[in-house]
C-alpha positions as CSV (number, residue, x, y, z in Angstrom):
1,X,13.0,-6.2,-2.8
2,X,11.4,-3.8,-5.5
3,X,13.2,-0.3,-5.3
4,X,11.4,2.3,-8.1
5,X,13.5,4.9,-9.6
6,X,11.8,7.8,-11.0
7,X,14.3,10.7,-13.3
8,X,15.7,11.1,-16.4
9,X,17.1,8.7,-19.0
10,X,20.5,9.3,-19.3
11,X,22.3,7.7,-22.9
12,X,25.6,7.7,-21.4
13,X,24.4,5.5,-18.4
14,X,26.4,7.9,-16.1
15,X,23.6,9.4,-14.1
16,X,19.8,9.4,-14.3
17,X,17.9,6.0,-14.8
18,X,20.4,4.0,-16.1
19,X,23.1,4.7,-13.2
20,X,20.2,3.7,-10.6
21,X,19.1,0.5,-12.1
22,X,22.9,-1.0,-12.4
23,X,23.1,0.3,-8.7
24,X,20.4,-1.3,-7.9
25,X,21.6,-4.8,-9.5
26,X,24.4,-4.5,-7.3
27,X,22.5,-4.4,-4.2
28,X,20.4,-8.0,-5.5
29,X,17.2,-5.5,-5.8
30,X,14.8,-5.6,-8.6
31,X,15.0,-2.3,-10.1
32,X,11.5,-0.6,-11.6
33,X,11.8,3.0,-13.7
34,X,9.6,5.7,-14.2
35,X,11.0,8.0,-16.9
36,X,10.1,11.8,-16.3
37,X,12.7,13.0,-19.4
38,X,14.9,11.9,-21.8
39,X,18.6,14.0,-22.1
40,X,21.0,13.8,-25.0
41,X,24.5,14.1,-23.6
42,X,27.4,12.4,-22.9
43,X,30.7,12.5,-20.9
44,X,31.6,16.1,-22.9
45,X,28.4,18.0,-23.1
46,X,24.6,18.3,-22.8
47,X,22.4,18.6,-25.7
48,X,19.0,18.4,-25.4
49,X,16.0,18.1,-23.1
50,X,12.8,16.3,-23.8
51,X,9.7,15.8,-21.1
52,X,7.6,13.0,-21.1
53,X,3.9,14.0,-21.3
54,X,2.0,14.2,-18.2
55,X,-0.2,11.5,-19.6
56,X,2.9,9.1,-20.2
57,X,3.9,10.0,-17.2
58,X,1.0,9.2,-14.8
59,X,0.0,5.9,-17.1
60,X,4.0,4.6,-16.2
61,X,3.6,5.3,-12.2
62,X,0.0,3.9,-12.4
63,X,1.3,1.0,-14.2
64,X,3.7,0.2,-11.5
65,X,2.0,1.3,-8.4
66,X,-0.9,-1.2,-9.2
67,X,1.5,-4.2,-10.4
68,X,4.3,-4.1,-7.7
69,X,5.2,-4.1,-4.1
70,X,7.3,-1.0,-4.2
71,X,9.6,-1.1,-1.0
72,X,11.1,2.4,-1.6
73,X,11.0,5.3,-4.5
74,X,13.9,7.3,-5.1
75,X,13.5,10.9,-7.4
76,X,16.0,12.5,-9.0
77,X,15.3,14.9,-12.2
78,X,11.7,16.1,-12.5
79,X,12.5,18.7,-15.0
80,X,8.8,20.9,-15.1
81,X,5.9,22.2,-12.8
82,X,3.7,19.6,-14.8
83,X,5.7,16.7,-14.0
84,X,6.0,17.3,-10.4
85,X,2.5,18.4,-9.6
86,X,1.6,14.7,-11.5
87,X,4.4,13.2,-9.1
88,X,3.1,14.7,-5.7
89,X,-0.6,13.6,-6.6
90,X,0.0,10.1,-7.4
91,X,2.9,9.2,-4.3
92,X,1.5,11.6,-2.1
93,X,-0.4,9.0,-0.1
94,X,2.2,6.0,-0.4
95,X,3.8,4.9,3.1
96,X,7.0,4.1,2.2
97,X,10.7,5.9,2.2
98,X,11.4,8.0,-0.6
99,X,14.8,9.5,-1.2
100,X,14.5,12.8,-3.1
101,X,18.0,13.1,-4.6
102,X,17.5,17.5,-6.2
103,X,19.3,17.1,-9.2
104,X,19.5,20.5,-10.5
105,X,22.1,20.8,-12.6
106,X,23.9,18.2,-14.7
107,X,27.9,17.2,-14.4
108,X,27.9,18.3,-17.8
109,X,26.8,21.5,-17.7
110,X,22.7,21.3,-18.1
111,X,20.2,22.5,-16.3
112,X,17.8,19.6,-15.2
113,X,14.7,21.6,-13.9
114,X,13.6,25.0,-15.3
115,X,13.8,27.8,-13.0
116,X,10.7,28.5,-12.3
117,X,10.0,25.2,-11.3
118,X,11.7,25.6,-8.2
119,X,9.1,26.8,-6.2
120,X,6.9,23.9,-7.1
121,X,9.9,21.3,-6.6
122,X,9.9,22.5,-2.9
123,X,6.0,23.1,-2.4
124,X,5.2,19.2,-3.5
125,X,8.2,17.4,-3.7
126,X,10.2,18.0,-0.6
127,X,7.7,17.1,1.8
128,X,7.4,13.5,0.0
129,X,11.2,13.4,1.0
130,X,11.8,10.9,4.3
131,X,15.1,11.6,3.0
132,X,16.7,14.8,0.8
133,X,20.4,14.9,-0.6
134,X,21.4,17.9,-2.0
135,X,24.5,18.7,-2.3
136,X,26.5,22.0,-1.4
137,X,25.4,23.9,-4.9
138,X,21.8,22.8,-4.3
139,X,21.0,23.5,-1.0
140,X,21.9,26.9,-1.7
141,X,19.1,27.2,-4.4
142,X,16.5,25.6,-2.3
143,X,17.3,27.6,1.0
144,X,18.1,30.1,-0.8
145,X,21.3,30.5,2.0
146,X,24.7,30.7,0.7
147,X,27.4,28.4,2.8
148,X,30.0,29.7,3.9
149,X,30.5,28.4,7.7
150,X,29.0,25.4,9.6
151,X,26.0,28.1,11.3
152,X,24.9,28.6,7.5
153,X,24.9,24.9,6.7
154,X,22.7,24.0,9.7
155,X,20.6,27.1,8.6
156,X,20.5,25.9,4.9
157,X,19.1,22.3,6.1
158,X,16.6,23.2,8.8
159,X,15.1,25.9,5.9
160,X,15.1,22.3,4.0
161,X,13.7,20.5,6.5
162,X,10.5,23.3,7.3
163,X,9.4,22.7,3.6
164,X,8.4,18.8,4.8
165,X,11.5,16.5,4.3
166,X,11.8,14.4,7.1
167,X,15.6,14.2,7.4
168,X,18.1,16.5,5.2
169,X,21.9,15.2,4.1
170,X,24.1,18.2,2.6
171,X,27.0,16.1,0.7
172,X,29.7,17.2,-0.2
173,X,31.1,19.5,2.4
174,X,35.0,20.0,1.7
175,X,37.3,19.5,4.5
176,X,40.6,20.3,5.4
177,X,43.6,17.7,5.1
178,X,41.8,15.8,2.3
179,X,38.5,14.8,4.1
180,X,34.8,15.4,3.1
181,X,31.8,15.7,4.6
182,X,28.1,15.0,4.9
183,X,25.8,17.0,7.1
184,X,23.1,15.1,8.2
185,X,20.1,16.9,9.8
186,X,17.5,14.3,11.9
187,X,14.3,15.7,13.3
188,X,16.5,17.9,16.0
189,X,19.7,16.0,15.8
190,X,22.5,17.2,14.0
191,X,25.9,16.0,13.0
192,X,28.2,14.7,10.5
193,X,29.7,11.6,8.6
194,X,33.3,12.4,7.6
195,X,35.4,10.2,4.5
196,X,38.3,10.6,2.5
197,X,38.4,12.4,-0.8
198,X,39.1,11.4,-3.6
199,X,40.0,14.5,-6.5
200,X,38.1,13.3,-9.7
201,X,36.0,14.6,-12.0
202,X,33.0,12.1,-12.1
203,X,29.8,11.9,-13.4
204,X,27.1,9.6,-11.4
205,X,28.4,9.6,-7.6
206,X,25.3,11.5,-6.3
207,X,23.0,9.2,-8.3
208,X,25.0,6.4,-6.3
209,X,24.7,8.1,-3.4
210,X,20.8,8.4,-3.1
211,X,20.3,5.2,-4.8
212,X,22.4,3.5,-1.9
213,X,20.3,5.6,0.7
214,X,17.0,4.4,-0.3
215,X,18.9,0.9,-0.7
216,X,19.6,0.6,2.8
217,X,16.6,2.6,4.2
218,X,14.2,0.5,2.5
219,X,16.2,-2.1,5.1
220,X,15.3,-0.8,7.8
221,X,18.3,0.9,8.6
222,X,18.8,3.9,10.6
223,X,19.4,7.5,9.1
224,X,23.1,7.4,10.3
225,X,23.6,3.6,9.2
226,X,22.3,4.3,5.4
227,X,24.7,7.9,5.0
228,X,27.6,5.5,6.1
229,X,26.6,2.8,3.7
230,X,25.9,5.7,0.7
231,X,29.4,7.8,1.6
232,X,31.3,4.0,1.2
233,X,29.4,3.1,-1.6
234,X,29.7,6.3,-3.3
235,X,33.3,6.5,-2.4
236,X,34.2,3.4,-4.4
237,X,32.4,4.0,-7.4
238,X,34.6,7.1,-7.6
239,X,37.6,5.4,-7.0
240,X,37.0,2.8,-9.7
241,X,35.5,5.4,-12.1
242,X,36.6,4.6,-15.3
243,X,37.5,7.0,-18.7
244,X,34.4,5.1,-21.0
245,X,34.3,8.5,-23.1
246,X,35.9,10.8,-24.9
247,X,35.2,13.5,-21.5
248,X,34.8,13.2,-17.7
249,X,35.1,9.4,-16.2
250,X,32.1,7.6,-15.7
251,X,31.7,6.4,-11.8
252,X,31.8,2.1,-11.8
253,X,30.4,-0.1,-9.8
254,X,32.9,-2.3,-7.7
255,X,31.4,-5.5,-7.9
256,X,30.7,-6.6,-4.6
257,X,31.7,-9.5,-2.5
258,X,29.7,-12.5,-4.1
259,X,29.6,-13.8,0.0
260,X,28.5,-10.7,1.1
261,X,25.9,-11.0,-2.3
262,X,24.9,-14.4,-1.1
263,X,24.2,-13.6,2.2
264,X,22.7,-10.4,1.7
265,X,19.6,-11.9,-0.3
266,X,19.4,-14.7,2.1
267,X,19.1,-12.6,5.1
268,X,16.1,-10.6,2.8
269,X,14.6,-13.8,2.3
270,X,14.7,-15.3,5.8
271,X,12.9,-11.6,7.5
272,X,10.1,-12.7,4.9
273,X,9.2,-16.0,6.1
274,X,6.0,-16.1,7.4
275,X,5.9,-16.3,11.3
276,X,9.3,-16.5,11.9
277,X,9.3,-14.4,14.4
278,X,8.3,-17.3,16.5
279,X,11.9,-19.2,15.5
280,X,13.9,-15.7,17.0
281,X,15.8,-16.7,20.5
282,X,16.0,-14.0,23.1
283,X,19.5,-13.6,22.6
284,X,18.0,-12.6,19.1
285,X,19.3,-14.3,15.9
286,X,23.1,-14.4,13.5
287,X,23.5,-15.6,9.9
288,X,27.1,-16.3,8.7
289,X,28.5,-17.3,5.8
290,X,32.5,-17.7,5.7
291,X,35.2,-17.6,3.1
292,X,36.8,-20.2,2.0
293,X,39.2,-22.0,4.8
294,X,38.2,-19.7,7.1
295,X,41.3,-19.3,9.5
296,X,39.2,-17.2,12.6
297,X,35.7,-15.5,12.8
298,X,37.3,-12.6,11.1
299,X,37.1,-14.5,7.8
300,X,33.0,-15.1,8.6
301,X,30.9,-12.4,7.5
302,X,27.9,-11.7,9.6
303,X,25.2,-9.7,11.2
304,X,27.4,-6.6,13.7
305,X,24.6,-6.7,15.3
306,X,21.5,-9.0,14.9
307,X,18.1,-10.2,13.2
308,X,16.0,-9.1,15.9
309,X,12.2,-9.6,16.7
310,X,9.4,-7.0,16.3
311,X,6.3,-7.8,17.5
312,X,5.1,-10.4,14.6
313,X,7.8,-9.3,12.4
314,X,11.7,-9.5,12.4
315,X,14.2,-6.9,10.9
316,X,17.8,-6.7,10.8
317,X,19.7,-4.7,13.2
318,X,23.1,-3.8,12.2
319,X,25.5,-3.7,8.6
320,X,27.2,-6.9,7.6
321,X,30.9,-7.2,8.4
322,X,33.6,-9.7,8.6
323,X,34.2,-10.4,12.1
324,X,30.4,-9.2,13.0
325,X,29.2,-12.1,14.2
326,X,30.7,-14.2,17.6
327,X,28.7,-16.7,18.9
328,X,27.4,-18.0,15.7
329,X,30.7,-17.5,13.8
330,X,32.6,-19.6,16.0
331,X,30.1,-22.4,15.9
332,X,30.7,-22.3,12.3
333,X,34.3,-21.9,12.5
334,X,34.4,-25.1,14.8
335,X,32.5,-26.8,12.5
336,X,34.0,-26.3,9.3
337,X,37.5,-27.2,10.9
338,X,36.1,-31.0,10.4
339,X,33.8,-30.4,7.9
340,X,35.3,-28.0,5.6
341,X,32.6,-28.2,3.3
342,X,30.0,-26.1,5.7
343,X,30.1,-22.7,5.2
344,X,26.9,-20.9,6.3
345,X,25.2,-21.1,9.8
346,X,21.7,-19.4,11.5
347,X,21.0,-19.9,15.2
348,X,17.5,-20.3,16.6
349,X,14.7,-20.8,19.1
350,X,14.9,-23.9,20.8
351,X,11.5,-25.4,21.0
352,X,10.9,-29.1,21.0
353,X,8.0,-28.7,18.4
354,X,11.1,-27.8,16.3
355,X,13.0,-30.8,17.1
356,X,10.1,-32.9,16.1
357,X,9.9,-31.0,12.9
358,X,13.7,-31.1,12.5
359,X,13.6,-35.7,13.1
360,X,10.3,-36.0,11.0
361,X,12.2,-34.2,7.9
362,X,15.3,-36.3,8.3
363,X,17.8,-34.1,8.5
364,X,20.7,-34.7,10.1
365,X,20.8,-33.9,14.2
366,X,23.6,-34.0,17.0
367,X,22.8,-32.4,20.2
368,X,25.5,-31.7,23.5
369,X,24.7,-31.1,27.0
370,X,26.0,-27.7,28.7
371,X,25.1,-29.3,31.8
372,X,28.4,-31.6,31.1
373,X,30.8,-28.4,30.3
374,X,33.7,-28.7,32.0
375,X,34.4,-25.6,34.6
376,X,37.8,-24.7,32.6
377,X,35.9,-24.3,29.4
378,X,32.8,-21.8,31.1
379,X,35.8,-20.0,32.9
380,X,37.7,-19.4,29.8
381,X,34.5,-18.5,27.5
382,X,34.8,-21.3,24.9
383,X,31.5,-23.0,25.3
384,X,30.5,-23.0,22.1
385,X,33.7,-24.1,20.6
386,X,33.4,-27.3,23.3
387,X,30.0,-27.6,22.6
388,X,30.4,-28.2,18.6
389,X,33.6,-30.5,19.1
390,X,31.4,-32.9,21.4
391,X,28.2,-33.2,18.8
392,X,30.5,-33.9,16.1
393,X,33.4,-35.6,17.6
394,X,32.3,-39.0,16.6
395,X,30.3,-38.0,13.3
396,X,31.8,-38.8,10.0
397,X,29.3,-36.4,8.3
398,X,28.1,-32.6,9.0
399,X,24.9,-32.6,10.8
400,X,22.5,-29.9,9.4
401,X,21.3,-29.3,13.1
402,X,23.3,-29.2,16.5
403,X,21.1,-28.0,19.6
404,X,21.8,-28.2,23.2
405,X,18.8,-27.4,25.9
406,X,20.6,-25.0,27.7
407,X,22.1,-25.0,31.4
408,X,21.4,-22.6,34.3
409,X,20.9,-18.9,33.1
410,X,22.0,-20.6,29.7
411,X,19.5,-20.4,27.1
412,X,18.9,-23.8,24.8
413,X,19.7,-22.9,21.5
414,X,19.2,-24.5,17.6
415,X,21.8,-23.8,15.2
416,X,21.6,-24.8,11.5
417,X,24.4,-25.5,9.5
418,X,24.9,-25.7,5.6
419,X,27.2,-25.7,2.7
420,X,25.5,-22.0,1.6
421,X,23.3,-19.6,2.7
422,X,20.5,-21.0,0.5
423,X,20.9,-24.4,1.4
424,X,20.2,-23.0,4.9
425,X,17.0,-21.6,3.4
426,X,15.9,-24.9,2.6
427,X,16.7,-26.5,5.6
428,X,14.8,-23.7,7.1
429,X,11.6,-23.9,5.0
430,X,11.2,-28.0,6.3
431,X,11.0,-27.0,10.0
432,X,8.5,-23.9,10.0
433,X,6.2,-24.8,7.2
């Protein structure tokens, strides 16, 4: 995935450019940069501001725009009228999500767009906005509505959202008993995501905000789903912000689980194998990948929801969580028990075009029959668990592939198993060349 962020260059790395490309190293995306201005401050104070020309400017988005598949755009500082005229006429026409993150006014002190460049910023950037994220301060300016009840924040964001921005997200909403708040405006549905606070001085939590939005947007995930995602991510890089400075703290990055990392780019890879939406069972498909001597499914982490099919394409429906997956998970779980050296597991379509393609590779296969399940098991809900045991009961290595053909009402199911989530990849890539 190749996420483009467009702002300003920031020399202390706590905002601007810099902050979006380490976020978006976290998230296993390729980061791509547009520079519209180049700062001089640091964790103290703001110095100076410096545009790019317009030329420089539309020779760097032209340079991208024709090289790369650009999966989503995030903007932050445009600075000038010139610069965001040059902005709307060359994204204008691109179909993909853009986060417009309104940053007005630096941490620091600095204003990061002259004021009568306002006007223009909501004339030709809004409406490229499927998503807008000002917070309290900003919204103000651009609805020109001060906030002082929940009526005038609903006001402030439908003002917002008549100047073209498909969905608006006011952060930043303080709370009572140490809680805040993000007011999230969708077409005509209103409501909001509530988190703990953390008092800290930061600079660079709305740059990981909006860079996590377009993150998880840019994976198909819903409005609501990407907020949550942003307000957790966000909320850890302020709690592990770190004094770099002689001034404010820097917001840092908590490095992510290298499971969830693993699995992450996996499942990214799998929804962009061509035609697999053929291999996607009706009960639609998991992919797991456990911790080290996993002790129940809640040490698995997998797909709270599932890899779903549609129409000749595939996307993932749901957030990855330990615990997410069942089905799939205890498979796994069974599995490991004898083989501790599998870790990772997919499920899919049975066909027996597949099995074909499955013997002819030479991988490994062991199969059980439902139709043998004894009436305890069914009764009690541990088919799978029974299922695994019997295929591998008299094995004295892993199979890659167990399958069964199903029983009545039961669909017949293919399950891969593998050491890693790329090895399951590979496995993968011999049965639906």
């Amino acid at each position: 995935m190749n996420l483009l962020s467009i702002g300003g260059s920031d020399p202390s790395s706590g905002a601007g450019i810099q902050s979006d490309v380490k976020a978006f190293a976290e998230f296993n995306t390729y980061g791509l940069t547009v520079i519209t201005a180049i700062t001089g401050q640091n964790t103290s104070s703001f110095g100076m501001i410096e545009p790019v020309s317009q030329k420089i400017l539309k020779n760097q988005l032209e340079s991208i725009i024709s090289d790369f598949k650009i999966d989503g755009i995030k903007i932050g500082m445009v600075f000038n009228s010139q610069i965001i005229k040059t902005l709307h006429h060359q994204l204008k026409k691109l179909k993909i999500p853009i986060v417009v993150d309104p940053v007005l006014k630096s941490t620091t002190g600095g204003m990061l767009i002259e004021r009568d460049a306002i006007v223009d910023f909501q004339k030709y950037i809004i409406p490229l906005a499927t998503v807008i994220t000002p917070n309290k301060f900003e919204a103000e300016i651009l609805s020109k509505t001060k906030i002082n009840s929940k009526r005038d924040l609903e006001k402030s964001a439908k003002i917002i959202q008549k100047m073209g921005a498909k969905n608006v997200v006011i952060t930043g909403i303080e709370e009572k008993k140490g809680k805040i708040s993000d007011f999230v405006l969708e077409n005509n549905t209103k409501y909001t995501i509530s988190g703990n606070k953390i008092v800290n001085s930061n600079h660079g939590s709305g740059c990981n905000y909006s860079a996590a939005i377009v993150f998880a947007i840019s994976n198909n995930k819903t409005i609501r789903e990407s907020v949550k995602f942003a307000k957790e991510f966000t909320y850890n890089s302020i709690k592990n912000a770190k004094k770099v400075g002689k001034g404010i703290k820097i917001t840092d990055i908590q490095k992510r689980d290298e499971i969830n990392l693993e699995l992450s780019q996996a499942i990214n890879e799998f929804v962009e194998i061509k035609n697999i939406y053929k291999n996607i069972p009706e009960c639609q498909t998991n992919f797991v990948y456990s911790k080290q001597k996993p002790k129940s499914t809640k040490d698995i982490l997998g797909i709270s929801g599932r890899i779903v099919k549609a129409g000749n394409k595939v996307i993932v429906a749901g957030n990855l969580s330990y615990g997410g997956s069942k089905h799939v998970a205890t498979a796994l779980l069974t599995m490991n028990k004898k083989f501790p050296e599998i870790h990772s597991a997919i499920n899919l379509k049975f066909q027996n075009a597949t099995i074909s393609k499955i013997k002819k590779s030479k991988l490994k296969v062991s199969s059980y029959d439902r139709v043998q399940e004894p009436s305890n098991v069914k009764n009690q809900g541990s088919t799978i668990e029974w299922g695994i045991k019997n295929a591998i009961k008299n094995l004295k290595e892993p199979p890659d592939v167990i399958y069964h053909k199903g029983d009545f009402g039961k669909e017949p199911m293919i399950i891969i198993f593998g050491d890693n989530p790329k090895n399951i990849l590979k496995k993968i890539s011999k049965i639906t060349g």
